[in-house]
BAMIDO-748527 format. One line per field, with one value per residue (C-alpha): x, y, z; residue in three letters. Coordinates in steps of 0.2 Angstrom, whole numbers, plus 2048, in hexadecimal, padded with zeros to 3 digits. Layout:
BAMIDO-748527
u <- [X ...] .
v <- [Y ...] .
w <- [Z ...] .
residuo <- [ALA ...] .
***
This chain:
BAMIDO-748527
u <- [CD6 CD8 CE6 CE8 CE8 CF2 CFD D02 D01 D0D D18 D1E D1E D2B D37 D41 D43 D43 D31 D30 D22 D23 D26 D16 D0D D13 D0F CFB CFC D02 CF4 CE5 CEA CEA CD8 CD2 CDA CD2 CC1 CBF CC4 CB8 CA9 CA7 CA6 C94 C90 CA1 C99 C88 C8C C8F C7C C72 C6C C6E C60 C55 C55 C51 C45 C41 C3D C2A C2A C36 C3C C3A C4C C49 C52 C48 C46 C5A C5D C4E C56 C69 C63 C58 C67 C72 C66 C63 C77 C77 C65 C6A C7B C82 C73 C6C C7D C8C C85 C78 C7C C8D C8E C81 C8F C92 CA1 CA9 C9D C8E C80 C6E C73 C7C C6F C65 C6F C6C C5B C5A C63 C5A C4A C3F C31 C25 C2E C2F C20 C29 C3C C33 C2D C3C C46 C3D C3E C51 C52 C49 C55 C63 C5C C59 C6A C6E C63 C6E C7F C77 C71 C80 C8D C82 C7E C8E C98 C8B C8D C9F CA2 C94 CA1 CA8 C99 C9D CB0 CAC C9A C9D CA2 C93 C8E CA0 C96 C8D C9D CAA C9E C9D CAF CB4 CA5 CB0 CBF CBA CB1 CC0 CCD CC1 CC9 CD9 CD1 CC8 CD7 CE1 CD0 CD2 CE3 CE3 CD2 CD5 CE4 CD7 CCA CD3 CD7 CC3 CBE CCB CC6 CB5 CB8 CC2 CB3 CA5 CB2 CB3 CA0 C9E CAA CA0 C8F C90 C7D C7C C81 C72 C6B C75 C66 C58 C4B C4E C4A C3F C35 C37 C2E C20 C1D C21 C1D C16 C25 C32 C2A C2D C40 C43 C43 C53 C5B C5D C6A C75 C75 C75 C84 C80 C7D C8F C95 C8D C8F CA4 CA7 CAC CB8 CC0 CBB CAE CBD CC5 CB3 CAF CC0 CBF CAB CAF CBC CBC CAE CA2 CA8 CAC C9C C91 C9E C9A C88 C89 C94 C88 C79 C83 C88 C73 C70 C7B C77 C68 C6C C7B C6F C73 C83 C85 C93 C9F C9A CA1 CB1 CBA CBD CD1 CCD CBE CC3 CCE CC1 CB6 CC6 CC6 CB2 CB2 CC1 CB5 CA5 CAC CB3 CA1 C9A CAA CA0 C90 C9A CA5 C95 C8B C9A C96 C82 C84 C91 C87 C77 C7F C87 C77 C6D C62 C6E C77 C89 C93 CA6 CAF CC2 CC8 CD3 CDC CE8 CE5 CD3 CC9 CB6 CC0 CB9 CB6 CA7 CAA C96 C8E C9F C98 C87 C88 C93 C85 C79 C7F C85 C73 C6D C7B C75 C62 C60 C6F C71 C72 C62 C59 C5D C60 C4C C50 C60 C58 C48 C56 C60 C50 C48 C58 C5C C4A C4C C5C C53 C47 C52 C5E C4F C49 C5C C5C C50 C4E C60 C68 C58 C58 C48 C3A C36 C48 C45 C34 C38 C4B C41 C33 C3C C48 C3C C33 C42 C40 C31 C31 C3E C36 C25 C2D C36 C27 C21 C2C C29 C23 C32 C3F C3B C33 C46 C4E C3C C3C C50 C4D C3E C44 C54 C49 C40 C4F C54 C44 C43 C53 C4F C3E C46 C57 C4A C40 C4F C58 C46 C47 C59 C57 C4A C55 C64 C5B C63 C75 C76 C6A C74 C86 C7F C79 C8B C93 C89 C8B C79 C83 C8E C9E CB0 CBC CC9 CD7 CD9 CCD CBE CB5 CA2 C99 C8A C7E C7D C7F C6D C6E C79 C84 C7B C8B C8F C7D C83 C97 C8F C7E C86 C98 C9A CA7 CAC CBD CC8 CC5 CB5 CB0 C9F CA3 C94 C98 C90 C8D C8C C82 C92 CA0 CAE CAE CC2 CCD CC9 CB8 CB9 CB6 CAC CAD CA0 CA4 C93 C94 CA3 CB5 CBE CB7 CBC CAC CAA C9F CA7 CA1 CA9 CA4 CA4 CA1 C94 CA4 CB1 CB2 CB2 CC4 CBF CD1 CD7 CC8 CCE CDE CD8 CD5 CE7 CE5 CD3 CD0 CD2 CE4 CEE CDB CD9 CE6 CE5 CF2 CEA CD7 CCB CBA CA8 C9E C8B C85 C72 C67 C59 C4A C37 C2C C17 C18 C10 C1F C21 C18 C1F C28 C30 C34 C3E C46 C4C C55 C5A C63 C6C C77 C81 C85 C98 C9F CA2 CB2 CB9 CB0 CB4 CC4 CC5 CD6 CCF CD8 CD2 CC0 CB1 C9F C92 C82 C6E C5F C53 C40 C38] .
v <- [D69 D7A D7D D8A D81 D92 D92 D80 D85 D94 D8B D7D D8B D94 D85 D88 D9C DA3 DA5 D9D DA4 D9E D8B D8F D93 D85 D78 D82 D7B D6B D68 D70 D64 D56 D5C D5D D4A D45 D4C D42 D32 D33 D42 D3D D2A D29 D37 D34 D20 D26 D25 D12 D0D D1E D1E D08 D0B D18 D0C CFC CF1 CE9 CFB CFA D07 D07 D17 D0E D12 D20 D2C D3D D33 D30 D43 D47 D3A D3F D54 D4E D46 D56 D63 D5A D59 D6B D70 D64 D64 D73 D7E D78 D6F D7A D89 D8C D7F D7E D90 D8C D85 D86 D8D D80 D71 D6D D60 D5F D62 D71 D76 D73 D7E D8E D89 D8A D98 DA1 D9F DAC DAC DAD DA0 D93 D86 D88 D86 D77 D6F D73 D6A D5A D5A D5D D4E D42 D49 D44 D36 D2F D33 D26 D1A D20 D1C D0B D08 D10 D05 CF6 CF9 D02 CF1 CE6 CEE CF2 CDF CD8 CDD CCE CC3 CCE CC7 CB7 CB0 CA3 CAE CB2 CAB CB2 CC5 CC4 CBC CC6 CD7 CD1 CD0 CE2 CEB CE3 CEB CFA CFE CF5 D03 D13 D14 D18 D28 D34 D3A D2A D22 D32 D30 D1F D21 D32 D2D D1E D2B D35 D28 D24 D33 D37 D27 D28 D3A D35 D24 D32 D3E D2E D2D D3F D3E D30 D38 D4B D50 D47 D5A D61 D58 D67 D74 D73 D73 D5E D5C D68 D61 D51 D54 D5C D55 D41 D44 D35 D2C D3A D3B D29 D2A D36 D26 D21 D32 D37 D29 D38 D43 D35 D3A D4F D4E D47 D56 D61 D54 D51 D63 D64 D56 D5F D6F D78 D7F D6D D66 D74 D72 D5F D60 D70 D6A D58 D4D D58 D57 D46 D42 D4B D47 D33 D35 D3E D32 D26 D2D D2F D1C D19 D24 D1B D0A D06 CF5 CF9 D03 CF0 CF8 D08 D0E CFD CFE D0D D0A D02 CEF CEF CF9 CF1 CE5 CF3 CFE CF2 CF1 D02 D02 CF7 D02 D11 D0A D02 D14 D19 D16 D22 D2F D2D D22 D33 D3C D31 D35 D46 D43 D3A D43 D50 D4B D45 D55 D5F D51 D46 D37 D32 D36 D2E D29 D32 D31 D41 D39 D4A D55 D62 D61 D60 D59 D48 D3D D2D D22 D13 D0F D16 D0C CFC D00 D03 CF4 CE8 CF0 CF3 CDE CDB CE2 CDD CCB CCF CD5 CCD CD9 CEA CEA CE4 CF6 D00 D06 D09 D16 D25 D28 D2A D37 D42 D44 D49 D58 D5D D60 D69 D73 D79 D7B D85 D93 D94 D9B DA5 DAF DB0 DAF DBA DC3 DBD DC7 DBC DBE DB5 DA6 DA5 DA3 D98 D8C D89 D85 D7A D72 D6D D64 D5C D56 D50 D47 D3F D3E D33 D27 D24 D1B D0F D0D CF9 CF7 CFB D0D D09 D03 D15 D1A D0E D10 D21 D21 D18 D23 D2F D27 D24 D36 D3D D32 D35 D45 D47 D39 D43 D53 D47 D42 D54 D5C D4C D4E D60 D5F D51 D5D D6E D7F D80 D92 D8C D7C D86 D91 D84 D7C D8F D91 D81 D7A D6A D63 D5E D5C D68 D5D D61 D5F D65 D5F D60 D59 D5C D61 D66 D76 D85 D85 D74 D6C D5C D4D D47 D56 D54 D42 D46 D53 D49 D3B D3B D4C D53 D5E D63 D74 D78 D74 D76 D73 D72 D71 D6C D7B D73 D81 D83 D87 D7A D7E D8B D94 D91 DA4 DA0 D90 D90 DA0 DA0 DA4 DA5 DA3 DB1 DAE DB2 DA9 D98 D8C D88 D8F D8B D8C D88 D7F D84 D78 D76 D69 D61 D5F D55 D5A D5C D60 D5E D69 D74 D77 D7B D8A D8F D94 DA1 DAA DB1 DA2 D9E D95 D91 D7F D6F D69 D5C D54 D59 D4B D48 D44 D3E D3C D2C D29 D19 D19 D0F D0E D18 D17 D29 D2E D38 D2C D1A D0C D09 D18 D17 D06 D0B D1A D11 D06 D16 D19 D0A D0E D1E D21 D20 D2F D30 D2D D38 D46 D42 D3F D33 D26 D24 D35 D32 D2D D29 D2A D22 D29 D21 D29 D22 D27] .
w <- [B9A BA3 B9C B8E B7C B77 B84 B80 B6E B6F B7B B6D B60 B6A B6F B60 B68 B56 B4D B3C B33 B23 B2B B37 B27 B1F B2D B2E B1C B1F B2E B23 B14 B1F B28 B16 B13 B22 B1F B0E B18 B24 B1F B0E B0D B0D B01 AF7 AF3 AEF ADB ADC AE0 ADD AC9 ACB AD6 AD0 AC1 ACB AC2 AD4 ADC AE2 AD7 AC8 ABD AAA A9F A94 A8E A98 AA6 AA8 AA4 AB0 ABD ABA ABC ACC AD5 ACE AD4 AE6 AE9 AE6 AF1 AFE B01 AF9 AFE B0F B17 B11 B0A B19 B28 B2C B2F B3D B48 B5A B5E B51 B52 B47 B46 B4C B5E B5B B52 B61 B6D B63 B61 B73 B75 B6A B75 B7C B85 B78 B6E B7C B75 B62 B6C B74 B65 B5B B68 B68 B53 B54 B62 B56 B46 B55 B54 B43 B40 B4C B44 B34 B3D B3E B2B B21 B28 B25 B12 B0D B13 B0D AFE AFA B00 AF3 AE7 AE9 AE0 AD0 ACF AD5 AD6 AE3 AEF AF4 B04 B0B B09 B19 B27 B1C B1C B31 B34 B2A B36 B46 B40 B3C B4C B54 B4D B52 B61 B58 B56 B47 B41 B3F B36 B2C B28 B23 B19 B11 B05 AFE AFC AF0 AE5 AE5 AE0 AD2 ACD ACA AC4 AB6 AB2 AB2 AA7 A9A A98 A97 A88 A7F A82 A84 A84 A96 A9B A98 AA9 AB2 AAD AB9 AAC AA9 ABC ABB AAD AB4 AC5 ABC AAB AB5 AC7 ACB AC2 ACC AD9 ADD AD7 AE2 AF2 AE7 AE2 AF6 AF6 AED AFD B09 B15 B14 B26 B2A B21 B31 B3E B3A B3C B4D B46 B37 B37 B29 B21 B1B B17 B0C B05 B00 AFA AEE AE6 AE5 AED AE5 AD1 AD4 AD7 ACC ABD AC2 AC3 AB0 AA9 AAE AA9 A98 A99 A99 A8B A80 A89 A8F A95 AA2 AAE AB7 ABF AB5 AC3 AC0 AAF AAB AAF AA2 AA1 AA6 AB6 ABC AC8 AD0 AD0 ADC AE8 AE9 AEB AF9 B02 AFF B04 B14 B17 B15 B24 B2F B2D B35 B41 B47 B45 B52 B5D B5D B5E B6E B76 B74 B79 B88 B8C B8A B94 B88 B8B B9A B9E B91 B92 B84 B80 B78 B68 B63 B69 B5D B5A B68 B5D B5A B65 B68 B73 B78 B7D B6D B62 B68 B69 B54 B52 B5A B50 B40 B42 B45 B35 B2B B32 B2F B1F B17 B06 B03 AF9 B08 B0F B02 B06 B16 B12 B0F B1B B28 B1E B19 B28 B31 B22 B23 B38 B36 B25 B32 B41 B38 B30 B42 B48 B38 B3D B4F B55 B45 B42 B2E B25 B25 B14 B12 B1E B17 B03 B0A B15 B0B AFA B05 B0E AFD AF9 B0B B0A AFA AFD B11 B04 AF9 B05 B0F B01 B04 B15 B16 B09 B19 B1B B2D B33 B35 B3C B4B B4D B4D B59 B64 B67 B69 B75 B7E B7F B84 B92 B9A B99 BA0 BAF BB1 BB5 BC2 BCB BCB BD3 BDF BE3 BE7 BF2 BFC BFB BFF BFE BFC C08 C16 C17 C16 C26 C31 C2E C36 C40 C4A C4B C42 C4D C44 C48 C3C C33 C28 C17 C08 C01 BF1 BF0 BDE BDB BCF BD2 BDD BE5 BEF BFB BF4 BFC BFF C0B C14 C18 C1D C2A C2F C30 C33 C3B C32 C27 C20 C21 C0F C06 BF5 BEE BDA BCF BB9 BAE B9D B90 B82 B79 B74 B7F B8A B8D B9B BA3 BA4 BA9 BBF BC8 BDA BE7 BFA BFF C08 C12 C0E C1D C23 C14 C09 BF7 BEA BD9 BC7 BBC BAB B9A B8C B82 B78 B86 B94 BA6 BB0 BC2 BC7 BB8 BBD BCF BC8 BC2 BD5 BD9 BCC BD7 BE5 BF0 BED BF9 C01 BF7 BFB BEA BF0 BFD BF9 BFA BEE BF2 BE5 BE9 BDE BDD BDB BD3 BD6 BCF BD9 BD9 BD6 BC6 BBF BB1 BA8 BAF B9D B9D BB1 BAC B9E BA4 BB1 BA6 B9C BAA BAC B9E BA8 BA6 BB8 BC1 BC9 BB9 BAC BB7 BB8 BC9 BD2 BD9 BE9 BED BEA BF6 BEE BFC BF4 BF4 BEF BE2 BDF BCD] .
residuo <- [UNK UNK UNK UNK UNK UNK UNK UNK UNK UNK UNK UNK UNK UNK UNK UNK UNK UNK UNK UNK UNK UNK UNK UNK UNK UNK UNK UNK UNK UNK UNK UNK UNK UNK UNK UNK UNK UNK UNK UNK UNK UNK UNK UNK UNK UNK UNK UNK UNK UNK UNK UNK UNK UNK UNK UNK UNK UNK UNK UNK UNK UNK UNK UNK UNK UNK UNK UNK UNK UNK UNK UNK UNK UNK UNK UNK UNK UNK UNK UNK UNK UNK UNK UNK UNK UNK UNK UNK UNK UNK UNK UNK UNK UNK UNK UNK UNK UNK UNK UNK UNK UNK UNK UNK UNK UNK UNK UNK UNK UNK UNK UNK UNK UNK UNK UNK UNK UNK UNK UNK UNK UNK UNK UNK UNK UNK UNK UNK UNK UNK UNK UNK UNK UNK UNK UNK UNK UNK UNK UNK UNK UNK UNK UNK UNK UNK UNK UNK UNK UNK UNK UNK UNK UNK UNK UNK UNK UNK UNK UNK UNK UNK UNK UNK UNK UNK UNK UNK UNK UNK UNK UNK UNK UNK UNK UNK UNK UNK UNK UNK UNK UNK UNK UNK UNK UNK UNK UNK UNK UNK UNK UNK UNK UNK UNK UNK UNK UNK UNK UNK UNK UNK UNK UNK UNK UNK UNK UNK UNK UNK UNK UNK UNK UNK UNK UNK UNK UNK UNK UNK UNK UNK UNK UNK UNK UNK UNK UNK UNK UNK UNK UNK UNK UNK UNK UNK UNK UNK UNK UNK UNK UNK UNK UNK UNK UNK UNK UNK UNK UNK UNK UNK UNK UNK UNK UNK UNK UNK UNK UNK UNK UNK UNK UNK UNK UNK UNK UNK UNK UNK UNK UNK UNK UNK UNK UNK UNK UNK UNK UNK UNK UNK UNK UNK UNK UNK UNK UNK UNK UNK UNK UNK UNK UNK UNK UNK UNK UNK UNK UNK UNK UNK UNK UNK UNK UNK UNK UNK UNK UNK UNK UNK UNK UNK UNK UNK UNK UNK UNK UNK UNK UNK UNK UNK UNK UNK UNK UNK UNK UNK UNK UNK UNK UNK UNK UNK UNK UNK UNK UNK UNK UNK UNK UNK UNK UNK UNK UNK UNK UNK UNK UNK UNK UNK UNK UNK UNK UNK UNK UNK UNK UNK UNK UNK UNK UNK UNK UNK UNK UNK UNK UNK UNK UNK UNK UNK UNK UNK UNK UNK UNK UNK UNK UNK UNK UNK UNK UNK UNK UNK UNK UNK UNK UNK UNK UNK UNK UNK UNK UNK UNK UNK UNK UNK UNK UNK UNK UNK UNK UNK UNK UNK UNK UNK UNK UNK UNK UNK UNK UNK UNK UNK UNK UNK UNK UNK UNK UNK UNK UNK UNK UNK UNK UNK UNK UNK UNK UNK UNK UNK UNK UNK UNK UNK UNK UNK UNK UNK UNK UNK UNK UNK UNK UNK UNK UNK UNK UNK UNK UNK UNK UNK UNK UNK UNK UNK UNK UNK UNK UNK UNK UNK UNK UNK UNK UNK UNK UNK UNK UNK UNK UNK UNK UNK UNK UNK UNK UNK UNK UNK UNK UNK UNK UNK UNK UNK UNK UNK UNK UNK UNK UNK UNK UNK UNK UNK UNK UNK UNK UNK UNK UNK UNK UNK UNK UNK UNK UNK UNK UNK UNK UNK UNK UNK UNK UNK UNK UNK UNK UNK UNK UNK UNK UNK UNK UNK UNK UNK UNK UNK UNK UNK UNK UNK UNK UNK UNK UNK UNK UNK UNK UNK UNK UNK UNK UNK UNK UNK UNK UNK UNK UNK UNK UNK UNK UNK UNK UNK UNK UNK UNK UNK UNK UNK UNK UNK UNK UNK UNK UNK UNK UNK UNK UNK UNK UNK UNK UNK UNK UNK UNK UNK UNK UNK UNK UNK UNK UNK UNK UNK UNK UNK UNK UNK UNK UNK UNK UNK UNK UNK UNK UNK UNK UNK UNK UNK UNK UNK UNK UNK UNK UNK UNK UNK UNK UNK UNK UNK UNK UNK UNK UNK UNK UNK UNK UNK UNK UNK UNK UNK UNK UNK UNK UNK UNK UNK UNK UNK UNK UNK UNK UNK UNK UNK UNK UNK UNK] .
***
């Protein structure tokens, strides 16, 4: 990982000895198409499927609050879901989010990083409060990565009923057995999942392209919808009618947030490039050609999307339905990926084990803990509520208030880390967040309905989060109070007030950081009375920035001294990578302490703590379990920091909370 990406990069291009630029531009192309083939297998799947369930449902005579069939309110309906696609996705996620990356990556955490780093003094209560809104938006969109998978199976396997009837009680095991596979095959990586689903993708959505294309033909007026004034006039001459369908309309940007979250996966680049020029026509010619299908036909607002298609290609189409609606739920599967990791990395979740499943690109990821975590839960709701309609009221309250936190998150960057005029963040945020909130407004109506699952999912996520971070702040206070100063200790050690015998060989103890002294190296010297030649107290830097370059990655302190064999160096990382204290310490042959280190025989303390539940009033008894609770799922040292085992002591500390 210390290695130079370039340098490995410039060292293939040059094995050939000549330099082929017009072959180098043609493989750049060849990589970009397949980045933007990718990104429709795995980014677009929720919003790509939206068509096949949106206008059916607005129109549901089963809502708890239908949208009667007439001919203003489907050009009022068809303009509102046209008109959110744009504000939503266009507007708030490509036109405005995605260029509030860090240093490559998106979603609500980034976000949160430049939040942070945007803080001042004055701003510390609003940073604060900000933070805890973007950690609950982290959260729902982990209760999100829970429901889409659930319905969009449930769904695209309740096909099945419309070929044959009698295949209905095969939904739930069938549905049950696709979820295991598809989890089972993430660990093959984002960009084979990509490849594989990508090519399928295409063919969806110049499919139902060319469906929407047929209706538009047969009822040209439906194009009107496309001017504001019919939503417009719909909102206010019928706003308790559109107010209503609006719980149903979300269902058309469900899946924006993946667009931010995949980023670091595909790049914004390739996912601008697959939503401008076909996800987004496809799906607004779909919803039209819908929309024109009711016009002419009342009575097929039953399945206007299957009804569309015409009669010799139906069954085909729900194949490929059910391949697009199982591909559905990669996206907010990748994005949960990136969530946790970097949740993990920043310190609201505990240290995670994450396998890096690209050479090329360093965002694909893949977490085995949160992987099963999501398959036991999304079989439990599949189990649970059995259809898709049992969830369908559950789909969007997740969705909104996660585009409403990263609405206001993003304003708050605008304007105090860019410096954007307030008059412009002021008239931006507060027609955006009207959309919002209308949209949170409209979905909380249906909160008995299922609106109240995302909610507790999401809450308890947060809960989660927040705890292990307030816990993890208890322990480090603790644990540096046990450890005490780093320079105190150091000099005791040369001066010879701790008796210990010199042995040879190197020794590398980590720590937290560069203030206090490794609990592992108190007891090694109190304890065993050594200590080695060469020591190294090492401490792990996680940036608020993605990846952090090889020239930057170690700085050295000799505490100082310059002769007697103990340094202190920092090994810097980013949020997105995972740390490589071998690889690190590689970089010391390149300092000042070359020749200093025995990489080859060097020996590494790790200081493991236990925790226990104190009587000390640091936390509820609740929050005191669960918080130790969090922690067994805490990815085991040695190995996340890619430590050899046969060269690795743990010495082990006790820790009350």
């Amino acid at each position: 990982m210390a290695g130079s990406p370039q340098g490995s990069t410039s060292g293939r291009g040059s094995a050939g000895g000549v330099a082929d630029p017009g072959g180098h531009a043609a493989g750049l192309d060849v990589v970009r198409l397949g980045l933007v083939i990718g990104a429709l297998g795995v980014v677009f799947g929720d919003l790509g499927t939206s068509p096949i369930y949106t206008l059916q449902t607005v129109f549901d005579p089963k809502d708890p609050h239908p949208v009667p069939v007439t001919t203003h309110n489907v050009y009022g309906v068809v303009s509102l879901v046209f008109w959110s696609v744009v504000i939503v996705v266009w507007v708030t996620y490509v036109l405005l989010a995605m260029h509030a990356d860090n240093d490559g990556e998106g979603g609500i955490m980034a976000l949160i990083t430049l939040v942070r780093r945007a803080s001042t003094q004055r701003s510390r209560r609003a940073v604060a409060v900000l933070t805890g809104l973007g950690i609950f938006g982290a959260a729902l969109f982990l209760g999100d990565s829970m429901i889409t998978p659930a319905i969009s199976v449930l769904s695209a396997v309740e096909g099945m009923k419309v070929v044959q009837p009698s295949l209905s009680s095969a939904v739930v095991p069938v549905t049950a057995a696709i979820i295991v596979v598809l989890f089972l095959v993430q660990r093959r990586g984002t960009a084979a999942v990509g490849r594989a689903f990508g090519p399928v993708m295409v063919a969806w959505f110049a499919a139902i392209g060319a469906c929407g294309i047929s209706g538009i033909v047969d009822h040209p007026a439906i194009l009107r919808a496309l001017s504001p004034s019919y939503a417009l006039g719909f909102l206010v001459g019928h706003f308790g009618t559109a107010f209503f369908a609006l719980a149903a309309v979300v269902l058309a940007v469900t899946g924006a947030e993946a667009l931010y979250a995949d980023m670091g996966h595909f790049g914004r680049r390739s996912i601008t490039r697959a939503w401008t020029f076909l996800v987004f026509p496809a799906c607004i010619l779909s919803y039209l050609g819908q929309g024109a299908l009711i016009l002419g036909n009342p009575s097929k607002i039953s399945s206007p999307f299957f009804l569309l298609t015409p009669g010799w290609g139906r069954v085909a189409m729900i194949f490929l339905a059910t391949a697009a609606t199982v591909i559905a739920s990669q996206a907010v599967i990748t994005g949960a990926y990136s969530v946790a990791s970097q949740a993990a990395q920043l310190g609201y979740l505990p240290r995670l084990r994450i396998a890096h499943t690209s050479e090329s690109t360093i965002g694909q990821i893949y977490v085995p803990w949160i992987n099963w975590l999501l398959m036991v839960s999304v079989l439990t709701l599949v189990f649970a509520f059995r259809s898709s309609t049992a969830l369908a009221f559950a789909f969007g309250m997740a969705v909104t208030g996660t585009i409403t936190i990263t609405t206001l998150l993003y304003f708050y960057v605008a304007r105090e880390k860019w410096g954007t005029p307030r008059w412009l963040v002021v008239t931006g945020a507060t027609l955006l967040m009207t959309v919002d909130l209308l949209f949170v407004a409209a979905n909380m109506t249906k909160f008995v309905h299922g609106a109240w699952l995302p909610l507790l999912i999401g809450i308890s996520a947060f809960t989660v989060m927040t705890t292990w971070q307030h816990g993890r702040q208890i322990v480090s206070a603790e644990r540096a109070r046990r450890e005490g100063p780093l320079r105190e200790f150091v000099d005791q050690l040369r001066s010879g007030e701790e008796s210990t015998v010199r042995v040879p060989g190197s020794a590398v103890f980590l720590n937290r950081g560069a203030d206090t002294a490794p609990l592992a190296l108190r007891a090694n010297v109190e304890h065993n009375h050594v200590r080695h030649d060469q020591i190294v107290i090492l401490s792990i830097e996680t940036e608020t920035v993605p990846r952090v370059p090889a020239d930057r990655r170690i700085v050295v302190d000799h505490l100082g001294y310059g002769d007697d064999g103990i340094v202190h160096v920092s090994a810097r990382f980013g949020y997105m990578e995972t740390p490589d204290v071998p690889g690190a310490l590689a970089l010391l042959d390149q300092a000042e302490t070359e020749g200093r280190v025995q990489l080859e025989e060097v020996s590494y303390f790790l200081s493991k703590i236990e925790l226990r539940r104190g009587k000390a009033p640091t936390m509820s008894a609740w929050r005191k379990r669960l918080f130790i609770a969090t922690s067994y799922i805490t990815a085991d040292a040695a190995e996340y920091f890619g430590l050899p085992r046969d060269s690795t002591v743990i010495m082990g500390s006790q820790i009350e909370v």
